[in-house]
C-alpha positions in Angstrom: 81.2 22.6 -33.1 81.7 18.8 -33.7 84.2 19.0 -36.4 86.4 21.0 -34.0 86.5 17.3 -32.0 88.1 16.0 -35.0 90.7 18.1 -35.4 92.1 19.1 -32.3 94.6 16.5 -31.4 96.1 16.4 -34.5 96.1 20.2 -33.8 97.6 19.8 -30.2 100.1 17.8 -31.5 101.9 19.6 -34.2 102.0 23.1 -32.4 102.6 22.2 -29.2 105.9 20.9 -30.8 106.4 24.0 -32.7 106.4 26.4 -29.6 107.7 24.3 -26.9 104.6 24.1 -24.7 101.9 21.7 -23.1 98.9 22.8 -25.1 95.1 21.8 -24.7 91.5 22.8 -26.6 88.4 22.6 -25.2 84.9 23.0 -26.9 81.6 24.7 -26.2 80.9 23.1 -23.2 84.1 23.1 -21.2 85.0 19.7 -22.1 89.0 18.9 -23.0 88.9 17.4 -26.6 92.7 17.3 -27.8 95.7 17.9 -25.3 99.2 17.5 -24.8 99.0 15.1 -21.7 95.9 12.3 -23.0 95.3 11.4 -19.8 93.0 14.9 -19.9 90.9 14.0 -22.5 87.5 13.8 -22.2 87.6 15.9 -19.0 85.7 19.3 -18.1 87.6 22.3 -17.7 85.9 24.5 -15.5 88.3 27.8 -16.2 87.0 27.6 -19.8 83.6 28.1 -19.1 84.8 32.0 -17.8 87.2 32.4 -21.3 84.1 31.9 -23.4 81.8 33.5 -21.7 84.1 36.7 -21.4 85.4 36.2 -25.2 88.3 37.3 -24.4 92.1 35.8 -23.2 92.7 35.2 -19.5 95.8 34.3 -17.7 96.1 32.2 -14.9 98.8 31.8 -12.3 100.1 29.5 -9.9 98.6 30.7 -7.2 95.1 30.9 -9.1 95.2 27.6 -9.8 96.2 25.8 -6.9 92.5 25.8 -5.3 90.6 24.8 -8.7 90.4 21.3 -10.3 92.2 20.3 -13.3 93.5 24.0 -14.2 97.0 24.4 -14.8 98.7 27.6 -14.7 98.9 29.5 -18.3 97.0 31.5 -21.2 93.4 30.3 -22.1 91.8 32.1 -25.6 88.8 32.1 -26.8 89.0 30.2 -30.5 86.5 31.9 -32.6 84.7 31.3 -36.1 82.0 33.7 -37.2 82.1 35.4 -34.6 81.4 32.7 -32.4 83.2 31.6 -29.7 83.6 27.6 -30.6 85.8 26.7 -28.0 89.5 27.5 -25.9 92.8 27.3 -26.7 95.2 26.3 -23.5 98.7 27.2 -23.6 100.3 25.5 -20.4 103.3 27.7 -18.9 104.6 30.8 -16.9 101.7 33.0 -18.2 104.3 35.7 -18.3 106.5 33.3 -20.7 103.4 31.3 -23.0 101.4 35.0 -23.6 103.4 35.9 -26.2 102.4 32.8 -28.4 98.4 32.8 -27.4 97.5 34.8 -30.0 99.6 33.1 -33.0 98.5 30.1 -31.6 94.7 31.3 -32.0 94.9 32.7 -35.2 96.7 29.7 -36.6 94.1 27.4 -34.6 91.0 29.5 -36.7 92.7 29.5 -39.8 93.2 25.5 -39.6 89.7 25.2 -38.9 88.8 27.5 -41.3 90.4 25.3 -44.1 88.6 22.5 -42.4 85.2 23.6 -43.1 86.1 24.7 -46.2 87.1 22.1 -47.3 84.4 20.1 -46.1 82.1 22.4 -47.5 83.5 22.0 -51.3 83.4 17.8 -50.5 79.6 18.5 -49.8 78.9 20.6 -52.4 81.3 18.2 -55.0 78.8 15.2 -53.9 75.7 17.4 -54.2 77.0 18.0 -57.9 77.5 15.0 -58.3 73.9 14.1 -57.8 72.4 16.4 -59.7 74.7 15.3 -62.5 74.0 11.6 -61.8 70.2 12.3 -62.0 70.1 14.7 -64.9 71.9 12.0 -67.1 70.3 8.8 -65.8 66.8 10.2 -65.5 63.6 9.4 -68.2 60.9 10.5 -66.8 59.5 13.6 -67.7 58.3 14.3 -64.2 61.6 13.8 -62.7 63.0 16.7 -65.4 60.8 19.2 -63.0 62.9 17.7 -60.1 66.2 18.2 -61.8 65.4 21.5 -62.3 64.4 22.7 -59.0 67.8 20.8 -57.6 69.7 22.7 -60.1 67.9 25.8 -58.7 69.4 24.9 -55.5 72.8 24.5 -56.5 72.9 27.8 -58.9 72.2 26.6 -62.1 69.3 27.5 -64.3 68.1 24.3 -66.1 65.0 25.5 -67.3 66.7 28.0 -69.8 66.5 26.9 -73.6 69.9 28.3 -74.1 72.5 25.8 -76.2 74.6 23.4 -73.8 77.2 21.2 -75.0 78.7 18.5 -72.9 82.5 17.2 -72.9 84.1 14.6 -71.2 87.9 14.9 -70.0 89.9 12.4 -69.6 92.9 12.4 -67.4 95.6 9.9 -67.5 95.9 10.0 -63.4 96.1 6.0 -63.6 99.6 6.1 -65.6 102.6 4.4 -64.0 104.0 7.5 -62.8 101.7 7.9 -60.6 100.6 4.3 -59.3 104.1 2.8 -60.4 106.9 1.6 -58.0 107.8 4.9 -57.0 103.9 4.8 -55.4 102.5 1.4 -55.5 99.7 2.0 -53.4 98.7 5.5 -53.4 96.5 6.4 -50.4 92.9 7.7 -51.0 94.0 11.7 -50.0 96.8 11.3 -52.6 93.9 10.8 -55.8 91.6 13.0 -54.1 94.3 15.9 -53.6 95.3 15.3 -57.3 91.9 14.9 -58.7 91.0 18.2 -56.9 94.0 19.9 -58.6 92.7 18.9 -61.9 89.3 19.9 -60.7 90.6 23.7 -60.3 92.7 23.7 -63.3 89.6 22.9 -65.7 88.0 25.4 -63.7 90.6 27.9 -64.3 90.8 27.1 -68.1 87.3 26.1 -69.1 84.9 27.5 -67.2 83.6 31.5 -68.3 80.2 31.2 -67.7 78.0 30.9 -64.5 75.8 28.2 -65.5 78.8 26.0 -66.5 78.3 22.7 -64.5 82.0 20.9 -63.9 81.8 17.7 -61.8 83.6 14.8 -61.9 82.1 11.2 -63.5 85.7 8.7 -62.7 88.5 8.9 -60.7 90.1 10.1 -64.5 87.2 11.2 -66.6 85.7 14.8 -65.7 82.1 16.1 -67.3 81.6 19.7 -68.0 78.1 20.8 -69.4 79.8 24.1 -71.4 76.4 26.9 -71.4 77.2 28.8 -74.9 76.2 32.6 -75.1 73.0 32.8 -77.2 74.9 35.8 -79.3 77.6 33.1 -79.9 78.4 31.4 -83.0 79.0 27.7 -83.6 82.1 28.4 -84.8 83.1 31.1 -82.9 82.6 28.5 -80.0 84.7 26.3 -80.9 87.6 28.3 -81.9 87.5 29.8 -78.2 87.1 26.2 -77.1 90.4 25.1 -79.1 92.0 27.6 -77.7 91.1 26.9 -74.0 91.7 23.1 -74.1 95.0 23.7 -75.9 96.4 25.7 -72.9 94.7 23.6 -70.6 96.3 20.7 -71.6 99.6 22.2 -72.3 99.5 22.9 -68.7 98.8 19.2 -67.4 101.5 18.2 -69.5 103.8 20.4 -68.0 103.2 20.1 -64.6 101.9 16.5 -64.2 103.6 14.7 -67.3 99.8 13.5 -67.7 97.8 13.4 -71.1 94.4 14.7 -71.7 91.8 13.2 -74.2 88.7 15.7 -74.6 85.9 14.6 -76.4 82.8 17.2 -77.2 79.1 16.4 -78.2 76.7 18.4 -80.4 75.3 21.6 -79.1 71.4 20.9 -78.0 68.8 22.8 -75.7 66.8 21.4 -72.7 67.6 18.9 -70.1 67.1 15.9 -72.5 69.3 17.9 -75.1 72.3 17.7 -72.6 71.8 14.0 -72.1 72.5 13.7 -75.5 74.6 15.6 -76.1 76.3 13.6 -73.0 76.4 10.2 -75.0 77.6 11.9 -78.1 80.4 12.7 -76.2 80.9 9.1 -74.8 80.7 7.6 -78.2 83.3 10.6 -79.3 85.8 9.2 -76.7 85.6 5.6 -77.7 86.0 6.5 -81.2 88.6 9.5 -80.8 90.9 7.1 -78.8 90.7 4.7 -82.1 91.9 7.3 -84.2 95.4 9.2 -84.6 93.4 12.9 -84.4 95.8 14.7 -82.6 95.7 17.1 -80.3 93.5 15.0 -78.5 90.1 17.0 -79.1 87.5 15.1 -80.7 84.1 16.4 -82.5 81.1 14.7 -82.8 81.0 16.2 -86.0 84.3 16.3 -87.2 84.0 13.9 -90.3 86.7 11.5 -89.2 84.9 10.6 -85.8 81.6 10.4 -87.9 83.4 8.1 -90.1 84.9 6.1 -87.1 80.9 6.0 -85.5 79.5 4.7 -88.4 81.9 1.7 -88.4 81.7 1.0 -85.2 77.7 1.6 -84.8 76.5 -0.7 -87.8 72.7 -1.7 -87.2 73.0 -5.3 -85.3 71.5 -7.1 -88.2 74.4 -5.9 -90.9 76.7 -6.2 -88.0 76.1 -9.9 -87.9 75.7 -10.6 -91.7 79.5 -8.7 -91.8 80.9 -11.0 -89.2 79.2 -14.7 -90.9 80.6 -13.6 -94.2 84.3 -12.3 -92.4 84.2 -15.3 -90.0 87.2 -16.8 -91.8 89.1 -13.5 -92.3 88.5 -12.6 -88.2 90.0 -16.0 -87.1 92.9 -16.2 -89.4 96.6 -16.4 -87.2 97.6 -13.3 -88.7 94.2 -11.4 -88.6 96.0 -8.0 -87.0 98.4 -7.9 -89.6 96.2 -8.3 -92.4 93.7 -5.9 -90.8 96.4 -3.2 -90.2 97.6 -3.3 -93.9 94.3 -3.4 -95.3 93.5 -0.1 -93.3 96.0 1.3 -94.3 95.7 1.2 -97.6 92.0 2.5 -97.3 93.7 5.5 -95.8 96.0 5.3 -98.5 93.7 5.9 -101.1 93.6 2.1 -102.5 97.3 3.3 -104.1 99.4 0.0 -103.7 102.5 2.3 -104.0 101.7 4.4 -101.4 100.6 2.2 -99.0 104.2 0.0 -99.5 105.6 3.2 -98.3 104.0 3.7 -95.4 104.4 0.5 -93.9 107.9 -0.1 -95.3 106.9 -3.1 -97.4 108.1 -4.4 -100.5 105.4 -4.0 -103.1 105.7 -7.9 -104.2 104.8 -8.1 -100.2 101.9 -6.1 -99.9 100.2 -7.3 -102.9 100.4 -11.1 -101.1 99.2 -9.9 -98.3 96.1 -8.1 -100.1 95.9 -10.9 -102.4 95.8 -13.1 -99.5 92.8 -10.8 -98.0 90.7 -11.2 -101.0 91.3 -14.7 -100.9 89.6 -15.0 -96.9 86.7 -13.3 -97.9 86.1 -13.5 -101.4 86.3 -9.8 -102.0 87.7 -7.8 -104.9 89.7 -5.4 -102.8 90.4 -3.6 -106.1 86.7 -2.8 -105.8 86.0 0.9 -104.1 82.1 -1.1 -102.6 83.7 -4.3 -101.8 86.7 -2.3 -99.3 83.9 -0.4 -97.8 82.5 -3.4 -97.0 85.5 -4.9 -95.3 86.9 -1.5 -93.9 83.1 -0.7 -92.0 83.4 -5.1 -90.9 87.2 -4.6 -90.1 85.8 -1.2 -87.5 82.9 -3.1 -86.2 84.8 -6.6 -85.3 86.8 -4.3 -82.8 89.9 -6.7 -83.3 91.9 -3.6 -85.7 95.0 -3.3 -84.5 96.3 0.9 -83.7 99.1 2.5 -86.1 101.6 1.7 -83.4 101.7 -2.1 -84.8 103.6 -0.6 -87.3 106.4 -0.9 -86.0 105.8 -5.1 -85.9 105.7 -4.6 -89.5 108.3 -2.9 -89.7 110.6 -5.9 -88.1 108.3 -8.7 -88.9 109.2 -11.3 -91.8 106.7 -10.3 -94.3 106.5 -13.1 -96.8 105.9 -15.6 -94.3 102.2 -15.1 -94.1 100.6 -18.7 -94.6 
């Protein structure tokens, strides 16, 4: 078997220091493909034509050797997968001394090549996913949906049924400092892919319960899993088991990898164009969850304060535009992030001056200038319930709003020196 040829020096290498001996493998055809002494490489070994053909181990001593070309005396073992003899294992020595270790050697030789194809196996079948995901969410035409579902036929999955699917999109802080900071500056390709495979089985593990669940990954940090809900199951009931799950789940990656973990979740829909939209409800979810302070970090398409966060940040482009000519003034003021901070604020805060004063640790006389000096930019009455919906839904669109964490500028900023 090829892959046999990739592994076998490195093979050779690390066990023949373990035990103490020359050691060499050769594959199907006779031909040495990792040893001990390089100098062998690449040439045929006649002795292992007899050790697969036989299937079984064969010792060879001096005298035996001393009339055939490069054999050395030793243990030769037939290295089999699936009941197949794939090539031999040389151990180099007094046969009488090296037996002993021919068949640990063996088995630890088929179980290393074992994990080799099965790993390469789940990197084939992650890609194949990975298509099938890339082409059920990217794909319009309706004779490509018959495609889709025959490929998902392929793979396991049942497209066709007109069950409820709901997708969700994890995200994964892998690209924190802690993990591409000094302490790993440059972290090789097998360190993301061995971590990104243990996040892989951990959402596995916590989030998949049903056969027709599809998990694949969409960035390096961001996972996709198209959930298939139980036709007997209840919206709500779902969720609540869902809640549940992703609370573990992230309690977990906390724990063990000091990472945090945003999920968003879209609508639940039927059919193959049903999961596509239910896959952008979920991007738009993310975008807007990550503006908001909803925490744990689950976010709903439905839940009311996403809704509200959509609607401010999806305005139609022509209101979009008339907002941002009649805010023009407001947008390009020096202190535009403080003034858009404490105006939100005191949206959230009901319009109560008194309230919001509290919250960001201003003196009333201050926070009234500051508002006063927001109605003045854009000739709004921001005593006015119509006029701060305006300028809250403008403030959301522009994209410029500022997170609670600039708070804490407030907090130390000298706030009667807005101009």
């Amino acid at each position: 078997m090829v892959f046999l040829e990739d592994i076998s020096q490195t093979i050779v290498e690390n066990t023949s220091r373990i035990i103490g001996y020359p050691i060499s493998i050769t594959d199907e055809k006779g031909y040495i493909i990792g040893s001990s002494d390089t100098n062998r490489l690449g040439s045929f070994h006649q002795a292992s034509i007899d050790v697969l053909r036989k299937k079984e181990t064969i010792c060879y001593e001096y005298d035996e050797v001393k009339n055939l070309t490069n054999v050395l005396p030793g243990v030769a073992t037939p290295i089999i997968i699936d009941q197949e003899s794939v090539g031999v294992l040389g151990i180099v020595g007094n046969p009488t001394e090296v037996k002993k270790y021919a068949q640990l050697v063996k088995s630890h030789v088929e179980l290393m090549c074992h994990e080799y194809l099965k790993k390469e196996m789940r990197i084939l079948e992650s890609k194949t996913l990975d298509n099938l995901i890339h082409y059920l969410l990217n794909s319009d035409n309706i004779k490509e949906m018959d495609q889709i579902i025959r490929f998902g036929k392929m793979l396991g999955y049942n497209l066709g049924l007109e069950f409820n699917r709901v997708c969700l999109i994890i995200e994964v802080d892998l690209l924190t400092e802690q993990f591409t900071g000094t302490a790993n500056k440059n972290p090789d390709k097998f360190s993301w892919q061995f971590l990104q495979n243990n996040i892989m089985d951990l959402l596995r593990y916590y989030l998949i319960d049903n056969k027709e669940d599809i998990l694949s990954s969409l960035t390096l940090d961001q996972f996709i899993l198209i959930k298939a809900i139980d036709p007997a199951e209840t919206p709500e009931s779902f969720a609540k088991q869902m809640q549940q799950k992703i609370s573990r789940m992230s309690e977990y990656i906390q724990s063990k990898y000091q990472f945090d973990a945003r999920i968003s979740i879209g609508s639940m829909k039927k059919g193959i164009n049903g999961i596509k939209e239910s896959y952008e409800e979920s991007i738009k979810t993310l975008i807007a969850g990550k503006r908001t302070n909803i925490s744990p970090k689950v976010y709903y398409y439905n839940d009311w304060n996403i809704i509200l966060e959509l609607i401010g940040t999806d305005l139609p482009p022509y209101i979009a535009e008339r907002l941002s000519d009649k805010m023009n003034c407001f947008f390009q003021h020096v202190n535009f992030p403080t003034l858009s901070f404490t105006f939100t604020t005191y949206c959230q805060c009901n319009m109560n001056i008194s309230e919001t004063a509290r919250s960001l640790f201003l003196h009333r006389n201050s926070l009234v200038y500051q508002l006063e000096k927001i109605s003045e930019l854009t000739c709004l009455d921001i005593t006015n319930f119509e006029h701060c919906l305006l300028l809250y839904f403008a403030i959301k669109n522009s994209g410029q709003e500022k997170t609670p964490a600039h708070s804490l500028i407030l907090k130390n900023a000298d706030r009667t020196s807005l101009p």
